[in-house]
Biopython code that builds the backbone (N, CA, C, O; Angstrom):
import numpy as np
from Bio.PDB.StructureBuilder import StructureBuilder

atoms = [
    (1, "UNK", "N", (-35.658, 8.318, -13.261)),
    (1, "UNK", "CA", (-35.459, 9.701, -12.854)),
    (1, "UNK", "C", (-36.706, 10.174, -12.126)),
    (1, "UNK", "O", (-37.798, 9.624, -12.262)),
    (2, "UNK", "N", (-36.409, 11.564, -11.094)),
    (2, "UNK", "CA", (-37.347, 11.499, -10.562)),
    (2, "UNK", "C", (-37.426, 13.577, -10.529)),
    (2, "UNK", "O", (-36.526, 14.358, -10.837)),
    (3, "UNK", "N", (-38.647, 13.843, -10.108)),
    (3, "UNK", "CA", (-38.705, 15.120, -10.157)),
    (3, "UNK", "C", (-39.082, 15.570, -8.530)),
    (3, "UNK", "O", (-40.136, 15.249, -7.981)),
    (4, "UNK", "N", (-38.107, 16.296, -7.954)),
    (4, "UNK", "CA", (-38.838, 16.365, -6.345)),
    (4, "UNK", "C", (-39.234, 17.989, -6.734)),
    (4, "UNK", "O", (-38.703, 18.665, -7.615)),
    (5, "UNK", "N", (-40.135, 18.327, -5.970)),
    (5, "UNK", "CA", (-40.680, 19.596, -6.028)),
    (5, "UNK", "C", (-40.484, 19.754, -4.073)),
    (5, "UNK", "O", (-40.484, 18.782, -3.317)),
    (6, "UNK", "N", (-40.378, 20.798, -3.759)),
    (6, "UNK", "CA", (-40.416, 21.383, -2.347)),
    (6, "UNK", "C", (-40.692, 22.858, -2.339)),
    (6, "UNK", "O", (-40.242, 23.743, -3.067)),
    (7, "UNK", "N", (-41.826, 22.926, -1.005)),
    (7, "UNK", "CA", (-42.206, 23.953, -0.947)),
    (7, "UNK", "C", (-41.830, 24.488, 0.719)),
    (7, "UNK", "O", (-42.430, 24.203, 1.755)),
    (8, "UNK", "N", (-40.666, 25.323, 0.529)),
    (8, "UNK", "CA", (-40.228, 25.307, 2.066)),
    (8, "UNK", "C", (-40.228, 26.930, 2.635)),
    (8, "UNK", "O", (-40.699, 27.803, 1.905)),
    (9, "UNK", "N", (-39.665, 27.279, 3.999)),
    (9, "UNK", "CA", (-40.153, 28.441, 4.482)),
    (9, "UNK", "C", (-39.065, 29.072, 3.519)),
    (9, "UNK", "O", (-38.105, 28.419, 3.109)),
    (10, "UNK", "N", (-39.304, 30.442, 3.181)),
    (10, "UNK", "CA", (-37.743, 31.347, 2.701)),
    (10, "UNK", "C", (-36.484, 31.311, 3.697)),
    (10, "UNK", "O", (-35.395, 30.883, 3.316)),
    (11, "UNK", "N", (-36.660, 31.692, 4.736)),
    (11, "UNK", "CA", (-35.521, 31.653, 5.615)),
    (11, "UNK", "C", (-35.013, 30.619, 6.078)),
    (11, "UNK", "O", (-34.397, 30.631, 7.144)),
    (12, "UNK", "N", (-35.188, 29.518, 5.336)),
    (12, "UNK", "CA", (-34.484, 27.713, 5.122)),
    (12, "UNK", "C", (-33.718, 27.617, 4.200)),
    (12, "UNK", "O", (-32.782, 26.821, 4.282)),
    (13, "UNK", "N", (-33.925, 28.476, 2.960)),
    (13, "UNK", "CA", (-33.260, 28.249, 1.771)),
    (13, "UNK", "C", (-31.547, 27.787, 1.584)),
    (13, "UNK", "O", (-31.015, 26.884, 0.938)),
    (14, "UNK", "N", (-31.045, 28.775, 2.399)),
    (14, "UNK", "CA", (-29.871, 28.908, 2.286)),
    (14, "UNK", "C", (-29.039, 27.236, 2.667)),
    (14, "UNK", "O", (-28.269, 26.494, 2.058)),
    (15, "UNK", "N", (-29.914, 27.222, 4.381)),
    (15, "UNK", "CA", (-29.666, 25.519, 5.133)),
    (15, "UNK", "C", (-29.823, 24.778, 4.056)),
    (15, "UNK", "O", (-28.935, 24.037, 3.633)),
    (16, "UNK", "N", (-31.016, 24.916, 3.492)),
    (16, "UNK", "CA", (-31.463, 23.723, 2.797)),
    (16, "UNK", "C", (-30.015, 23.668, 1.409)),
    (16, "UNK", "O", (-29.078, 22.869, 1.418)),
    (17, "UNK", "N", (-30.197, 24.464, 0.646)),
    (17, "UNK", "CA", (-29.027, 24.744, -0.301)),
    (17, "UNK", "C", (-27.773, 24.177, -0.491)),
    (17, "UNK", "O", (-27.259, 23.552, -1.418)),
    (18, "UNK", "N", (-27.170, 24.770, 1.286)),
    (18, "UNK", "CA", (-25.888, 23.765, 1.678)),
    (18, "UNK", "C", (-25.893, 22.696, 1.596)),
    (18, "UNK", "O", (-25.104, 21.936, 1.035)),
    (19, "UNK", "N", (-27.092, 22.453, 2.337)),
    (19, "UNK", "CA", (-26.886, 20.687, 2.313)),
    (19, "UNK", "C", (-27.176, 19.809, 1.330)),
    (19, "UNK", "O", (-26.908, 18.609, 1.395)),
    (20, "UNK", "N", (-27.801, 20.434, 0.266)),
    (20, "UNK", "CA", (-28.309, 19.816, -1.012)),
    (20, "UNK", "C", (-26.623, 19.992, -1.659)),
    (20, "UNK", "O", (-26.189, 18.896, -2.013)),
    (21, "UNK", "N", (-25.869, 20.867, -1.817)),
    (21, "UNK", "CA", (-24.447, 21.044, -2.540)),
    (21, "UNK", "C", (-23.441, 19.321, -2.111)),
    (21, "UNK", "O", (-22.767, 18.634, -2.879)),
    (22, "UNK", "N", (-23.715, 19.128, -0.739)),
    (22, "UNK", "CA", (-23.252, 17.744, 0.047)),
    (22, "UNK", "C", (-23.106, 16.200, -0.707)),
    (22, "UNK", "O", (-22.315, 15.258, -0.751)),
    (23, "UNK", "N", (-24.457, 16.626, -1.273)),
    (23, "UNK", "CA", (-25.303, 15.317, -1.612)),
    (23, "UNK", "C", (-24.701, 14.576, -3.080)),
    (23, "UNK", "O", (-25.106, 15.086, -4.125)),
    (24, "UNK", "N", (-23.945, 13.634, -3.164)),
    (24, "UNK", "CA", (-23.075, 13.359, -4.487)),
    (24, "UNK", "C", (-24.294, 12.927, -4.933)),
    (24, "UNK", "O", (-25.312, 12.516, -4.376)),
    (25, "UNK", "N", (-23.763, 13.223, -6.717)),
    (25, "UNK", "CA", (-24.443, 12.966, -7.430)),
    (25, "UNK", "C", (-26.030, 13.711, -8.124)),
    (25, "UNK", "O", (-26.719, 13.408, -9.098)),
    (26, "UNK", "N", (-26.152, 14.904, -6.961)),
    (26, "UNK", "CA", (-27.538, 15.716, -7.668)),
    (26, "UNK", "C", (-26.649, 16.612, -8.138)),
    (26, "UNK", "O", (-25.601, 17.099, -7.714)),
    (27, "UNK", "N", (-27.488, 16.749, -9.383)),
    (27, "UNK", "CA", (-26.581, 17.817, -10.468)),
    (27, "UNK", "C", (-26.915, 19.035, -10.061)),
    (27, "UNK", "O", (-26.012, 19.863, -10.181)),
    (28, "UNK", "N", (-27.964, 19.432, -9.598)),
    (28, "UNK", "CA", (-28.604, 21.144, -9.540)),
    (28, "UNK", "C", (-30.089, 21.186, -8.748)),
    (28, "UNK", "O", (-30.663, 20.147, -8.421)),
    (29, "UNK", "N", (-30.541, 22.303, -8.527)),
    (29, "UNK", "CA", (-31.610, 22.866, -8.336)),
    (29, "UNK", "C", (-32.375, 23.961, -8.972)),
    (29, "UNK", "O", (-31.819, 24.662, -9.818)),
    (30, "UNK", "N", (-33.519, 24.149, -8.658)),
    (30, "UNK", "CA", (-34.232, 25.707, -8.860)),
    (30, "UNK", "C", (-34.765, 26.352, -7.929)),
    (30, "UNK", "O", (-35.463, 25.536, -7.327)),
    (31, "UNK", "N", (-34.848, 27.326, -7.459)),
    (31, "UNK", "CA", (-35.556, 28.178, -6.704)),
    (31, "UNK", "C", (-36.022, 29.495, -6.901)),
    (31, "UNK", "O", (-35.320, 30.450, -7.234)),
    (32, "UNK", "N", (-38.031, 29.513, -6.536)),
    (32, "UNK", "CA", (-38.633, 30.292, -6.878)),
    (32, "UNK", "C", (-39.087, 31.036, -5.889)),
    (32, "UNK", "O", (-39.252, 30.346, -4.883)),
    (33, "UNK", "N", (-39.335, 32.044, -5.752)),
    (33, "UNK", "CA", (-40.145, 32.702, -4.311)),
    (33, "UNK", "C", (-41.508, 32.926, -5.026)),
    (33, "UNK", "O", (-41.785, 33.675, -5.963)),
    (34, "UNK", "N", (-42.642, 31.649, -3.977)),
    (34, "UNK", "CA", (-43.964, 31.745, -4.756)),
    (34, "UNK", "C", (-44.966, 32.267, -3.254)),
    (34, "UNK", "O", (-44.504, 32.607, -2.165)),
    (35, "UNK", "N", (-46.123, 32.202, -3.572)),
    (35, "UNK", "CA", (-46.848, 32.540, -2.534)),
    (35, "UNK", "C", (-48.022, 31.689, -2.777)),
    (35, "UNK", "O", (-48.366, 31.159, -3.833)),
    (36, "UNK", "N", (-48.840, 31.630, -1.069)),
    (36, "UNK", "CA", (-50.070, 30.361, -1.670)),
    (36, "UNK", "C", (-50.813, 30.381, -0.188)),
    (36, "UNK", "O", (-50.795, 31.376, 0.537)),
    (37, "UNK", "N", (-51.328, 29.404, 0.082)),
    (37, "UNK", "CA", (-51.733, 28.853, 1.291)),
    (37, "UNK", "C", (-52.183, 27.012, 1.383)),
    (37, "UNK", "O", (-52.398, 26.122, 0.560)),
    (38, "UNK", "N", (-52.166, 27.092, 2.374)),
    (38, "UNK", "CA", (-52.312, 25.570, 3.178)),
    (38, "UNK", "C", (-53.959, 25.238, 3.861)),
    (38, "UNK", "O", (-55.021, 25.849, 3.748)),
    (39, "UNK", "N", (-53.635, 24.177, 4.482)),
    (39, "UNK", "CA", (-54.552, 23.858, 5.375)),
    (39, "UNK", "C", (-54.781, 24.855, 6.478)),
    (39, "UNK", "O", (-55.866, 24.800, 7.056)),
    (40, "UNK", "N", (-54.104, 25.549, 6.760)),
    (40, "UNK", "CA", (-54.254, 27.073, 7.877)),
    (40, "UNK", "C", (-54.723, 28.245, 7.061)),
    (40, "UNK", "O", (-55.102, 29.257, 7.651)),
    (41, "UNK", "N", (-54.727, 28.192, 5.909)),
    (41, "UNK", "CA", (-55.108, 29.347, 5.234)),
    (41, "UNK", "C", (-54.276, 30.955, 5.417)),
    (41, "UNK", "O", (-54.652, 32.005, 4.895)),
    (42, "UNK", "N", (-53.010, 30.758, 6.349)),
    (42, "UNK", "CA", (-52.573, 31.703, 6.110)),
    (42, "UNK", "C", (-52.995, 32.645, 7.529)),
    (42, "UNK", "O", (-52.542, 33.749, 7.829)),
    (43, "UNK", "N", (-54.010, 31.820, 8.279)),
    (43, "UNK", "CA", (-54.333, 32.353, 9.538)),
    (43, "UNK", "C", (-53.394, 32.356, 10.494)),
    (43, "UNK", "O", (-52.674, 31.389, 10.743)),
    (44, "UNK", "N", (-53.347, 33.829, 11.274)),
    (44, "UNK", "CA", (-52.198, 33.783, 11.861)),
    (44, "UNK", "C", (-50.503, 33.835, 11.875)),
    (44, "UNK", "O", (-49.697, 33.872, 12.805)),
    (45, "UNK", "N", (-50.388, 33.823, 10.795)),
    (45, "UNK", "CA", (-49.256, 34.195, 10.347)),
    (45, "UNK", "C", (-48.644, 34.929, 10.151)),
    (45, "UNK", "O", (-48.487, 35.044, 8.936)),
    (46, "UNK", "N", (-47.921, 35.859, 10.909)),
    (46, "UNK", "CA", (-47.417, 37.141, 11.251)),
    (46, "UNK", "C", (-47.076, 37.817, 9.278)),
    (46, "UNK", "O", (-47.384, 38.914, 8.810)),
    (47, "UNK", "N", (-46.502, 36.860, 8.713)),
    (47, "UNK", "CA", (-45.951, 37.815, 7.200)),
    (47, "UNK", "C", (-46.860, 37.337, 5.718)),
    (47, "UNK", "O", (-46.395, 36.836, 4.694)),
    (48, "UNK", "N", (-48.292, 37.691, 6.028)),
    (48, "UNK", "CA", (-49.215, 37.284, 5.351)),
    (48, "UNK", "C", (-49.247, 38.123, 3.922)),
    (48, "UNK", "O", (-48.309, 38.919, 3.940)),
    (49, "UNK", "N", (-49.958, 38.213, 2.764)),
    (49, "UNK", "CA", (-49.309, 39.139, 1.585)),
    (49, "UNK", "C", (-50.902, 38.785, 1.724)),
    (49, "UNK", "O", (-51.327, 37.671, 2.029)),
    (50, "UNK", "N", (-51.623, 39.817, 1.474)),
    (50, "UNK", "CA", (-53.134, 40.404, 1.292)),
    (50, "UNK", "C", (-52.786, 41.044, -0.282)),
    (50, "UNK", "O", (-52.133, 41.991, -0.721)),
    (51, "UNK", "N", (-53.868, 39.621, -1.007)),
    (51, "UNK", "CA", (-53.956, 40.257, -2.755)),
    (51, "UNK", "C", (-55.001, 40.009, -2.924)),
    (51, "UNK", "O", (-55.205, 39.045, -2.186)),
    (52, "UNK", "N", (-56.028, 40.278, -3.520)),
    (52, "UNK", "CA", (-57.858, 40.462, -3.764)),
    (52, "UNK", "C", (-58.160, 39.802, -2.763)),
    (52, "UNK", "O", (-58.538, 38.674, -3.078)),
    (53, "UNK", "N", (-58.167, 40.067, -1.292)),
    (53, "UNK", "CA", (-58.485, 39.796, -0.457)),
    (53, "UNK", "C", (-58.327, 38.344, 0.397)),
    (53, "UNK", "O", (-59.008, 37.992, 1.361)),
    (54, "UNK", "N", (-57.158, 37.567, -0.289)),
    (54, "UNK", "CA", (-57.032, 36.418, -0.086)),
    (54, "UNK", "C", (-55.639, 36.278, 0.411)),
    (54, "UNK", "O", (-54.723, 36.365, -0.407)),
    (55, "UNK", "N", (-55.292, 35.994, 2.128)),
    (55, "UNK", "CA", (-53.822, 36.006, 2.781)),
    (55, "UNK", "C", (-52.807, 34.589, 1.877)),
    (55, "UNK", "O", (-53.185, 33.458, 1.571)),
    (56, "UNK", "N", (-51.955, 35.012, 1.743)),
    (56, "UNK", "CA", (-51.340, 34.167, 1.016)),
    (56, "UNK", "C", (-50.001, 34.082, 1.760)),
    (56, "UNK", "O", (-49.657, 35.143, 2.282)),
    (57, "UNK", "N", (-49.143, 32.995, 1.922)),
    (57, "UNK", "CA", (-47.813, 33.179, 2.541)),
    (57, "UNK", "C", (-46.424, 33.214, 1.889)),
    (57, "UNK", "O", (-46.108, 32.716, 0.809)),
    (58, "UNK", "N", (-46.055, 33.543, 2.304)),
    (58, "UNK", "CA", (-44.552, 33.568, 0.849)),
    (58, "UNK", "C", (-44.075, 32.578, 1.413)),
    (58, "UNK", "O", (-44.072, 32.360, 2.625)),
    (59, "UNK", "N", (-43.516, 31.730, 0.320)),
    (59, "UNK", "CA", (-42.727, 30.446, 0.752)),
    (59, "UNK", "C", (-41.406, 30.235, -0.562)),
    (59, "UNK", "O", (-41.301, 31.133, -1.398)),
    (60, "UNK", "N", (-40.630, 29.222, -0.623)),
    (60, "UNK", "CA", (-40.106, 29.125, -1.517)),
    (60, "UNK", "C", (-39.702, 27.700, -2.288)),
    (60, "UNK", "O", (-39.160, 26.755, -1.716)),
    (61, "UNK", "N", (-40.121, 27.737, -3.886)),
    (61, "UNK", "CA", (-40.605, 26.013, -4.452)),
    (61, "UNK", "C", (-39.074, 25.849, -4.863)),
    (61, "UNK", "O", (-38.396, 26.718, -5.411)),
    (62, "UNK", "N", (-38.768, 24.913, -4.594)),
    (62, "UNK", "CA", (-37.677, 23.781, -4.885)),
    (62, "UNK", "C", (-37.586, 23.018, -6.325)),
    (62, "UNK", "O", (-38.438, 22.150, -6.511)),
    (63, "UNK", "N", (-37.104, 23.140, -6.850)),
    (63, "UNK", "CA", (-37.207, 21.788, -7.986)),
    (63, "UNK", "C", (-35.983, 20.797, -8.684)),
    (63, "UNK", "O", (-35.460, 21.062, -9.767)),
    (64, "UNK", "N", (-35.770, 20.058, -8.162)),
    (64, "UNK", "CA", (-34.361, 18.627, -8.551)),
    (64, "UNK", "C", (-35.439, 18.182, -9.623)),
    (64, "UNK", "O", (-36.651, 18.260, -9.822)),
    (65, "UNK", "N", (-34.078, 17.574, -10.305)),
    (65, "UNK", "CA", (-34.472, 15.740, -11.181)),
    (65, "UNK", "C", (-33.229, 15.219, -10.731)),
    (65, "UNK", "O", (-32.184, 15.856, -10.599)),
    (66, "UNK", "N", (-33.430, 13.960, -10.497)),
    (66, "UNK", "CA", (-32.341, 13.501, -10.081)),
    (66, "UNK", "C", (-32.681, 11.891, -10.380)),
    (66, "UNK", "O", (-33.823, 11.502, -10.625)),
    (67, "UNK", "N", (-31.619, 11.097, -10.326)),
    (67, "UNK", "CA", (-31.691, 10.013, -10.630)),
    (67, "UNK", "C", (-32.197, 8.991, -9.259)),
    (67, "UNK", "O", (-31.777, 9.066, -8.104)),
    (68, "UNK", "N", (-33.117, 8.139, -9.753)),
    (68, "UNK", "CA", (-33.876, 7.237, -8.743)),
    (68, "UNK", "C", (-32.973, 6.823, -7.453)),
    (68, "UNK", "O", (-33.523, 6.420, -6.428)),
    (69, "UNK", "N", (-31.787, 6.924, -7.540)),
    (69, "UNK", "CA", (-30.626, 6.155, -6.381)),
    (69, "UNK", "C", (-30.538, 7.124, -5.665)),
    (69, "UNK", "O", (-30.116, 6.959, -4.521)),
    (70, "UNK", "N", (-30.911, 8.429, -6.123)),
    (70, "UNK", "CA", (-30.284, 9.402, -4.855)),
    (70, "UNK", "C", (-31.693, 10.160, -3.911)),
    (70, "UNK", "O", (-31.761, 10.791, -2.856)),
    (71, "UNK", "N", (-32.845, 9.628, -5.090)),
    (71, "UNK", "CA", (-34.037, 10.435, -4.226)),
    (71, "UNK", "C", (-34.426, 10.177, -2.542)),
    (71, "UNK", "O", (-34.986, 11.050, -1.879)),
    (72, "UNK", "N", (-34.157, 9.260, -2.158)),
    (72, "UNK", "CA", (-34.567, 8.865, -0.791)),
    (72, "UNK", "C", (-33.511, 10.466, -0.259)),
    (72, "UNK", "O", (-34.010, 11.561, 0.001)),
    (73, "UNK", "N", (-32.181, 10.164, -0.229)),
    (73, "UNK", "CA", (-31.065, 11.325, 0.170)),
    (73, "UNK", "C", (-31.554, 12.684, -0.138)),
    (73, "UNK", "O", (-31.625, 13.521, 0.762)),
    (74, "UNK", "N", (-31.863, 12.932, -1.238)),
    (74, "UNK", "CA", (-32.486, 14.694, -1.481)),
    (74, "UNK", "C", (-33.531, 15.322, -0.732)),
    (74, "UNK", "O", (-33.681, 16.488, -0.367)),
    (75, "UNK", "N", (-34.565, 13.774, -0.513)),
    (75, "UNK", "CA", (-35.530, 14.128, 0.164)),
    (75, "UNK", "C", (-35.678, 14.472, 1.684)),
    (75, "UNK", "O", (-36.561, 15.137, 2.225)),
    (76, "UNK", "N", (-34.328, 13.701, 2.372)),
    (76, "UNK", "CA", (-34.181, 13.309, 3.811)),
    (76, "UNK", "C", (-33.683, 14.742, 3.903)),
    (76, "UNK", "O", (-34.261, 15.533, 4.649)),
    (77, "UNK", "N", (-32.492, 15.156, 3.075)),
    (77, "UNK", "CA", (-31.442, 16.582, 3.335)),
    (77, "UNK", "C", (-32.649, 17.730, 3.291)),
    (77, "UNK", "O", (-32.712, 18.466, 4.275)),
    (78, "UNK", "N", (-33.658, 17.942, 2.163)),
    (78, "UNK", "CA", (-34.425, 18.776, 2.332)),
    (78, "UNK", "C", (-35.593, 18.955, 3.307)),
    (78, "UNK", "O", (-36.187, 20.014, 3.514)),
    (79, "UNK", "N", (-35.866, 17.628, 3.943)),
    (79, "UNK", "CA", (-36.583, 17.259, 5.179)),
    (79, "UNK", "C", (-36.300, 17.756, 6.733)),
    (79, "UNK", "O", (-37.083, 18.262, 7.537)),
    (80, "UNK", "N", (-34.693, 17.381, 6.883)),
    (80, "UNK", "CA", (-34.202, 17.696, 7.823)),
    (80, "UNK", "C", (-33.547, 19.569, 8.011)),
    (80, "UNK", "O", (-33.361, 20.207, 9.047)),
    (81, "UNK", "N", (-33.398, 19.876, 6.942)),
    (81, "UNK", "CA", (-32.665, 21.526, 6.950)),
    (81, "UNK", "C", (-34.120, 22.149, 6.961)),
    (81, "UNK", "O", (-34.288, 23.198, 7.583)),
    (82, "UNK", "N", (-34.968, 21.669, 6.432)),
    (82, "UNK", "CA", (-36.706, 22.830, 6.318)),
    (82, "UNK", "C", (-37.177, 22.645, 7.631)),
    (82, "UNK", "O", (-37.776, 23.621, 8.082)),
    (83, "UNK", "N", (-37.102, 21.933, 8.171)),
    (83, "UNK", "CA", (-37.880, 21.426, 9.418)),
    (83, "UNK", "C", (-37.115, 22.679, 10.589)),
    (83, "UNK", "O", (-35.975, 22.992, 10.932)),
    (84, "UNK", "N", (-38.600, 23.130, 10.914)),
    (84, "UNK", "CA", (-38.187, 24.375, 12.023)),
    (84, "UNK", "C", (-39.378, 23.396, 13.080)),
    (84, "UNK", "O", (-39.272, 24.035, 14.127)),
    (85, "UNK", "N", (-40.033, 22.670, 13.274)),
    (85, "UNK", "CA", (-41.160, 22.340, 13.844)),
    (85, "UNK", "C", (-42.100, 23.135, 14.482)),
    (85, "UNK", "O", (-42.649, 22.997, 15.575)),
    (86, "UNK", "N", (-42.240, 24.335, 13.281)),
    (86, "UNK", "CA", (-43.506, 25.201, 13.618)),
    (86, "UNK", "C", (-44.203, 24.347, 12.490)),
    (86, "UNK", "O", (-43.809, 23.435, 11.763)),
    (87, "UNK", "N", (-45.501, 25.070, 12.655)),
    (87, "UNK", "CA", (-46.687, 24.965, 11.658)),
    (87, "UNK", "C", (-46.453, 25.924, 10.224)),
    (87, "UNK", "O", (-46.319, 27.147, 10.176)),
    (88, "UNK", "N", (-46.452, 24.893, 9.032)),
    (88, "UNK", "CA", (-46.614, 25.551, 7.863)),
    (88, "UNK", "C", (-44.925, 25.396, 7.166)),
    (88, "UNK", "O", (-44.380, 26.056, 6.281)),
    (89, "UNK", "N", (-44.375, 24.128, 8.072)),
    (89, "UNK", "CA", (-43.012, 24.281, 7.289)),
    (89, "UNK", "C", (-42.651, 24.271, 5.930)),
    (89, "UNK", "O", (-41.666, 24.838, 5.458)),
    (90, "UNK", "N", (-43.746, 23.395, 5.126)),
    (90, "UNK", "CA", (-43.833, 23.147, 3.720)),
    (90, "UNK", "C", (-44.083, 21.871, 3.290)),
    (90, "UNK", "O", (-44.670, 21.204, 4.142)),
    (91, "UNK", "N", (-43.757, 21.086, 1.891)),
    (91, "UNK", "CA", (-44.331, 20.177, 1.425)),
    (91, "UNK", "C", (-42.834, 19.773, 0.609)),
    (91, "UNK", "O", (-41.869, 20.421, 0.205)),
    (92, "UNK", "N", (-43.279, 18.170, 0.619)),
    (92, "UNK", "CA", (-42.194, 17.665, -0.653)),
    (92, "UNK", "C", (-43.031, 16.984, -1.669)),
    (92, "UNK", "O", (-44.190, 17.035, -1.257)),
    (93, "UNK", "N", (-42.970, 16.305, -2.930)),
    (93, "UNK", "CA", (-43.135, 15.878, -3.613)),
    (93, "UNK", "C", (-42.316, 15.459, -4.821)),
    (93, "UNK", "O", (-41.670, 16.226, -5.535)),
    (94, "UNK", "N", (-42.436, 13.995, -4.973)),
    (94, "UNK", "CA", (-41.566, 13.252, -5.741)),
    (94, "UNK", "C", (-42.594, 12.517, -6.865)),
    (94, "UNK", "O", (-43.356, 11.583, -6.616)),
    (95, "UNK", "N", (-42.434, 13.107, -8.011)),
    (95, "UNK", "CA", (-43.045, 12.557, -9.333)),
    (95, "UNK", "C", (-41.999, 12.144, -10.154)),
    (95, "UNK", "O", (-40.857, 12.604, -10.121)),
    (96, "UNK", "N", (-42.549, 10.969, -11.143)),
    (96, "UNK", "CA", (-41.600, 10.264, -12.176)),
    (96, "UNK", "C", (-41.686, 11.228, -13.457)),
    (96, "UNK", "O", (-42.676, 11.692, -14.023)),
    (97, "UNK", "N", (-39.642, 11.445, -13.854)),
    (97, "UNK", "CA", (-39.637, 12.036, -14.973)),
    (97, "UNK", "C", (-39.754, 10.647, -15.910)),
    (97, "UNK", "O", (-39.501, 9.486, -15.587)),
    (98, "UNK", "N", (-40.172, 11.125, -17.036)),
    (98, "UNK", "CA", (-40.655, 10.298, -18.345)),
    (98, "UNK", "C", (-38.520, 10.452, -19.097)),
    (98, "UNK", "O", (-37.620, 9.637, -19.304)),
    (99, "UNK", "N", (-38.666, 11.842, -19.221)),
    (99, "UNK", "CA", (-37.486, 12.253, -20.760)),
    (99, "UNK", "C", (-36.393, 13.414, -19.868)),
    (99, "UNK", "O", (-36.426, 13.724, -18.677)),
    (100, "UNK", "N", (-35.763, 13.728, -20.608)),
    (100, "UNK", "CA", (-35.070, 15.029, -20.017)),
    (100, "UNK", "C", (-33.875, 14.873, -21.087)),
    (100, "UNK", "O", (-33.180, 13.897, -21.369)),
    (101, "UNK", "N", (-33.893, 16.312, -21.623)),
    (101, "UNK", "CA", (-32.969, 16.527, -22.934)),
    (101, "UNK", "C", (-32.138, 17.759, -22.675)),
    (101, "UNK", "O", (-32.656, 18.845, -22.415)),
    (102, "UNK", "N", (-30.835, 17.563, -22.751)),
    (102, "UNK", "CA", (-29.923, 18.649, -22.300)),
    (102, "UNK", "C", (-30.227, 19.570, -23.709)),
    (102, "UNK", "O", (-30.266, 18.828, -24.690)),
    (103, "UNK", "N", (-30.404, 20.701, -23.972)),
    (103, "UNK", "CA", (-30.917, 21.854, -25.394)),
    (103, "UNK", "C", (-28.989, 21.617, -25.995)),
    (103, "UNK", "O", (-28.655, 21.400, -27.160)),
    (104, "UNK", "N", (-28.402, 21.699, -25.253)),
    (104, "UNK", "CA", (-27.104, 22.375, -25.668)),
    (104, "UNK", "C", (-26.357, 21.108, -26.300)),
    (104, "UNK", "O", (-25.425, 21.455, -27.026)),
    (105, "UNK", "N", (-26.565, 19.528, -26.187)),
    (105, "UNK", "CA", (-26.172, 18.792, -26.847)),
    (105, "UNK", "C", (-27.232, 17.616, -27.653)),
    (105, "UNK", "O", (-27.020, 16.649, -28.385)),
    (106, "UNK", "N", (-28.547, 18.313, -27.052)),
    (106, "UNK", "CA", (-29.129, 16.783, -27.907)),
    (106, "UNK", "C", (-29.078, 15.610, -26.757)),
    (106, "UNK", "O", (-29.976, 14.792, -26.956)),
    (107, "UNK", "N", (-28.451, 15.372, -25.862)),
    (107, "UNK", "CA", (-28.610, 14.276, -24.894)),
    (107, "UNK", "C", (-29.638, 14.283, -24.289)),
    (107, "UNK", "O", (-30.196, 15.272, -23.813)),
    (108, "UNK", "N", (-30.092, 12.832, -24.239)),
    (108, "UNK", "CA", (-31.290, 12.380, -23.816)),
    (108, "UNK", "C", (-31.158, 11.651, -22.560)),
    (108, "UNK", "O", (-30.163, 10.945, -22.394)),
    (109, "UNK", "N", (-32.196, 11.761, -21.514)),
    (109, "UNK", "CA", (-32.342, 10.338, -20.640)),
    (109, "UNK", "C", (-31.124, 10.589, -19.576)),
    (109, "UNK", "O", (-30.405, 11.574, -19.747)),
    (110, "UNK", "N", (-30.883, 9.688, -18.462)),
    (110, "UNK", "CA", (-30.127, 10.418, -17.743)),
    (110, "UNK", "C", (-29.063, 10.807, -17.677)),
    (110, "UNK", "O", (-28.763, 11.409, -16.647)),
    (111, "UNK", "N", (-28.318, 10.680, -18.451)),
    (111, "UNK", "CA", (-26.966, 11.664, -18.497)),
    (111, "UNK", "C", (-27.726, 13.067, -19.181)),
    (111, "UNK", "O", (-26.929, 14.001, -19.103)),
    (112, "UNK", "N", (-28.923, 13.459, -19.775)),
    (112, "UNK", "CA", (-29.122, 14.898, -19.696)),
    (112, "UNK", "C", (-29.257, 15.700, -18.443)),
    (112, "UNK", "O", (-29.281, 16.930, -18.413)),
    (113, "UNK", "N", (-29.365, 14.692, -17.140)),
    (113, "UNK", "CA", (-29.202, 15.582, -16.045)),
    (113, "UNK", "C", (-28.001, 15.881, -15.580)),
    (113, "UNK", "O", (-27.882, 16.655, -14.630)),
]
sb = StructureBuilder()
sb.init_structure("model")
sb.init_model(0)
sb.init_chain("A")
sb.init_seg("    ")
for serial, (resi, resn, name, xyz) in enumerate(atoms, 1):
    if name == "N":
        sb.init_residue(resn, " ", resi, " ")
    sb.init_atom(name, np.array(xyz, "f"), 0.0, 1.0, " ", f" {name:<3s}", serial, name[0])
structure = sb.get_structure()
């Protein structure tokens, strides 16, 4: 199992969303509206959020688990719908889940996803 995290523009969400619904076999997502900065620091960026003096950009984090067979696919669909080919489109990241326990039955391992 695998954990992808994505950090993409807000006004992708929706693209990205659809095309993640496509994809057999991923059970779900999460989505957060976070704020941060990059290697640009936020310079230049017309919709900057000024908090103790530090520009931050609103973006929005992604989060799958999904099983090892489908990660290449989650990653490509969220690759291709985020991609505006400006600067600052966002980030992916794919870390190994260890466990994953559904609360509501006690199932462990991947059928808890």
């Amino acid at each position: 199992m695998k954990q992808i995290t994505a950090f993409i523009k807000p006004h992708k969400l929706s693209d990205v969303t659809l095309a993640l619904h496509r994809v057999e076999g991923l059970t779900g997502m999460s989505a957060a509206n976070v704020r941060g900065f990059g290697r640009g620091r936020g310079k230049g960026v017309p919709h900057t959020i000024a908090e103790n003096l530090v520009d931050y950009v609103p973006h929005v984090r992604l989060e799958a688990v999904c099983l090892d067979e489908i990660v290449e696919e989650v990653v490509e669909t969220i690759r291709r719908e985020a991609h505006t080919g400006l600067r600052g489109d966002g980030k992916i990241y794919v870390a190994p889940v260890e466990d994953a326990v559904r609360i509501s039955t006690g199932e462990r391992g991947e059928v808890a996803i």
